[in-house]
Structure formats: structure tokens, C-alpha cells
Phi, psi and omega in degrees: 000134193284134168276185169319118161325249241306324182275119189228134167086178157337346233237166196235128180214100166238190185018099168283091198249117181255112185354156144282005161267350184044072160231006196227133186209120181268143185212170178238127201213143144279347170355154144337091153129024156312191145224013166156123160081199198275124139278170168266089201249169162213161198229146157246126192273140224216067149096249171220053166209157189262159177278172158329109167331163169246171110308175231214310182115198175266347150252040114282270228228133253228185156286344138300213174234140161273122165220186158064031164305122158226148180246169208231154173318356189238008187064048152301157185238137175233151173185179175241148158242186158218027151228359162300163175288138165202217164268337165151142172078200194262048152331113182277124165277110176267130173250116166283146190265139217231015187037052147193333175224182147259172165265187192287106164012144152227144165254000000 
């Protein structure tokens, strides 16, 4: 298997999570367009290709690192941070998808 167009350059693209509709696939990247550390983008699949990452943003993903995306049937986003306020260490986080975005992490 061919990687993504989009993985390009120098850069790290992992732990892959895909909607239950598989037209939407969230990853953790150091890529261009970060905002410090691991970010979160998601890509939408266009026919049979995937599109440009987005970031995800500033309320997800932090100036630390994000990893560990998962979407849930309802595309709630789970994921970990180590720059959100938590308890320590790599926090598990939920955002309800509000069926156009998510909301802000909860831990």
C-alpha cells in the first residue's frame, strides 16, 4: 500500500481513526501547520482520495502533544493529550461532535 498524497516530507503520521461512515479519518502529525509537538488534522475522503489535512485547532490540540484519536459511532473524538490541564501525564479526552464540529475536550 502506497502511502497518503498528503505524507510528505520529514514528518510523522500516525494512529489513524476512521468515522463509521469511513468518509472522515483523524491522525496525529508533526507536519507543517502544528501548533507545538503532535497535532490532531483530519482528511475527508473526495471521491478516492483523501483531501489536505485540516488542523483540528486551538481547542484540541495544544502546544504539547495530542495522539491516540478515536471516533466513536457517533463521531465523538477521543484522544490523549499532555497539554491539556488534567492529572498528569497523557489524559484521555472526549469532544462531542456537535454535527459540524467538536466541542471543547473534556477530561
Amino acid at each position: 500500500m502506497n502511502p497518503m498524497d498528503f505524507c510528505a516530507g520529514n514528518y510523522t503520521y500516525t494512529h489513524p481513526a476512521l468515522s463509521a461512515d469511513g468518509k472522515a479519518m483523524i491522525f496525529a502529525s508533526d507536519r507543517t501547520g502544528t501548533l507545538g509537538g503532535m497535532d490532531l488534522f483530519i482528511s475527508r475522503k473526495e471521491g478516492n482520495k483523501w483531501s489536505a489535512p485540516e488542523n483540528l485547532g486551538k481547542s484540541i490540540n495544544t502546544i504539547e502533544n495530542e495522539f491516540f484519536p478515536f471516533l466513536d459511532s457517533g463521531s465523538n473524538l477521543f484522544f490523549s493529550s499532555d497539554g491539556l490541564p488534567g492529572y498528569g501525564g497523557y489524559d484521555v479526552f472526549t469532544c462531542k461532535f456537535n454535527g459540524v464540529t467538536w466541542d471543547k475536550p473534556v477530561n
